[in-house]
C-alpha positions as CSV (number, residue, x, y, z in Angstrom):
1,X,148.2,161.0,118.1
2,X,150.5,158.4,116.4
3,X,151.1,158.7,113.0
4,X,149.6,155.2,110.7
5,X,152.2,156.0,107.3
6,X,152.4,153.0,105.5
7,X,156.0,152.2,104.2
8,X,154.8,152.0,100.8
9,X,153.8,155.5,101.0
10,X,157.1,156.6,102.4
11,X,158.5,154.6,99.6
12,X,156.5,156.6,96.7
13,X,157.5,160.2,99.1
14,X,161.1,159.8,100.0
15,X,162.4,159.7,96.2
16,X,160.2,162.4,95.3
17,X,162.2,165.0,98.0
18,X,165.7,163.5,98.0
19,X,166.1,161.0,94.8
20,X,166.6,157.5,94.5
21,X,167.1,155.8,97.9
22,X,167.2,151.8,98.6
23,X,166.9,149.6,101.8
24,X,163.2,151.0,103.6
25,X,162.4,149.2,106.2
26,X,160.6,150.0,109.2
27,X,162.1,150.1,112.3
28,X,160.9,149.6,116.0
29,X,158.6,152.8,116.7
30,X,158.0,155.1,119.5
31,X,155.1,155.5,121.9
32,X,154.5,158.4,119.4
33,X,156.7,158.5,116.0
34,X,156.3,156.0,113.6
35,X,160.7,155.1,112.6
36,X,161.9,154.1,109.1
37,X,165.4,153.3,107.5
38,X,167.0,154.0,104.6
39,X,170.0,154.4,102.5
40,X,169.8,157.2,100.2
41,X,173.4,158.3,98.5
42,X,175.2,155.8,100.6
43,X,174.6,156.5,104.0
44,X,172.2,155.2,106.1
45,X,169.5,157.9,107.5
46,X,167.0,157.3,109.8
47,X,162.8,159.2,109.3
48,X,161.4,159.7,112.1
49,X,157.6,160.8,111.5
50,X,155.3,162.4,114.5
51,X,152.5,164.6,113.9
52,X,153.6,167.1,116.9
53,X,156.9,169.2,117.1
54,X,157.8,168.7,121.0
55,X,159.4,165.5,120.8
56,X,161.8,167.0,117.9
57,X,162.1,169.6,120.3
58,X,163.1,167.8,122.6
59,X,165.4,165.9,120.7
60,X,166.9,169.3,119.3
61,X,167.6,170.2,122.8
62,X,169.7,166.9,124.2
63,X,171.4,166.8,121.4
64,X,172.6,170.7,121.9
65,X,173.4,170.3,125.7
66,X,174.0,167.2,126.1
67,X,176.4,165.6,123.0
């Protein structure tokens, strides 16, 4: 099931784990995990936010065998 995060609550969560950050915006989604952007710091980082752990799995595991 697909996440439904509004970017105004990941506006009022982000700061309150990493500190000020500037520029959300949501970005084009997955069939399963809701994407945002942000600069936090300088540098732009992307949130990805899914309710199950196999697609960050997945992720985990091209990035190890396959970068």
């Amino acid at each position: 099931m697909k996440t439904n995060m509004s970017q105004d609550l990941v506006s009022k969560l982000l700061p309150k784990e990493l500190g000020a950050i500037t520029d959300l915006k949501s970005i084009q989604e997955g069939e399963e995990s809701q994407a945002f952007s942000f600069v936090y710091q300088s540098k732009s980082y992307i949130l990805r936010i899914n309710p199950e752990i196999e697609g960050f799995k997945k992720d985990q595991y091209a990035c190890d065998n396959f970068t």
